[in-house]
C-alpha positions in Angstrom: 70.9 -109.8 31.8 71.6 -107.4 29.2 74.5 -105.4 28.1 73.9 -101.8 27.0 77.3 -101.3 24.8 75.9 -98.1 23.1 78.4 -95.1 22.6 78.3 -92.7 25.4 77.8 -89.5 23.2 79.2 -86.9 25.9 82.5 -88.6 26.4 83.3 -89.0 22.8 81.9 -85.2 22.4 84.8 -84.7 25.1 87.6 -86.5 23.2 86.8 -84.7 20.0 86.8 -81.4 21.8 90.4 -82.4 22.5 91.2 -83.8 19.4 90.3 -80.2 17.9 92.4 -78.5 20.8 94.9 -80.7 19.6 95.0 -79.9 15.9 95.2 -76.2 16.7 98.8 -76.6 18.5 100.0 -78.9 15.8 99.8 -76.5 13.7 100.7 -73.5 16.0 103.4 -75.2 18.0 105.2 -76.1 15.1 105.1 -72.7 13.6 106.1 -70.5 16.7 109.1 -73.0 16.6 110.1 -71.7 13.1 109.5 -68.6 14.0 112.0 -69.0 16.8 114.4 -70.0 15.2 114.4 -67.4 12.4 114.7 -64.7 14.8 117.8 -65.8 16.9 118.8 -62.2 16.9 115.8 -61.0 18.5 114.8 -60.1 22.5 112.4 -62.4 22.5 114.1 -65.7 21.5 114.1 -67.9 24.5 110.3 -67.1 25.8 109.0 -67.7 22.5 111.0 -71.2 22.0 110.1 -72.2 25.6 106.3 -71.1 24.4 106.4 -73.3 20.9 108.1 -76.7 22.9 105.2 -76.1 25.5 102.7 -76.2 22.7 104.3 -79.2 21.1 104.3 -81.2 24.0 100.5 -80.0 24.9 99.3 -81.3 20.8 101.1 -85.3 22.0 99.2 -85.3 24.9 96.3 -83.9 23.6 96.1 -86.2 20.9 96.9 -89.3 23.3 94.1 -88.0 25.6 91.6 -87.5 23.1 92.3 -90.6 21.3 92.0 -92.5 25.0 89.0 -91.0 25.7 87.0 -91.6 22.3 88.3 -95.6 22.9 86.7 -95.2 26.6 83.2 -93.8 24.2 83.2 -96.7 22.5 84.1 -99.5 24.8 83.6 -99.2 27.6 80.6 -101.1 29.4 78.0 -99.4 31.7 77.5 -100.5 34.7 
């Protein structure tokens, strides 16, 4: 009875993929919020903070995904 414990190369292709997806909105979440909130003034307040706390949330759960998925790469046993 053996164990094949080997990496399974398209799942942890998949969590990088979201790992990458996830760097992008940390770093364009973060700066459509400043953006928003140097243009108080402006029409288009509101959308655009609704728009950077949507992309906030999006680069957490993106990064808890990925991260959960690369772990299931690893460890996870074949059947």
């Amino acid at each position: 009875m053996e164990e094949n414990n080997r990496t399974d190369k398209d799942i942890l292709v998949k969590g990088l993929k979201r790992l990458a997806l996830c760097l992008l909105c940390m770093f364009s979440g973060p700066t459509l919020l400043h953006l928003a909130l140097d243009n108080n003034d402006k029409p288009l307040y509101i959308p655009l903070l609704v728009v950077a706390f949507i992309i906030c949330i999006a680069a957490l759960i993106l990064l808890f995904l990925g991260i959960h998925t690369i772990l299931d790469s690893i460890f996870k046993k074949k059947n």
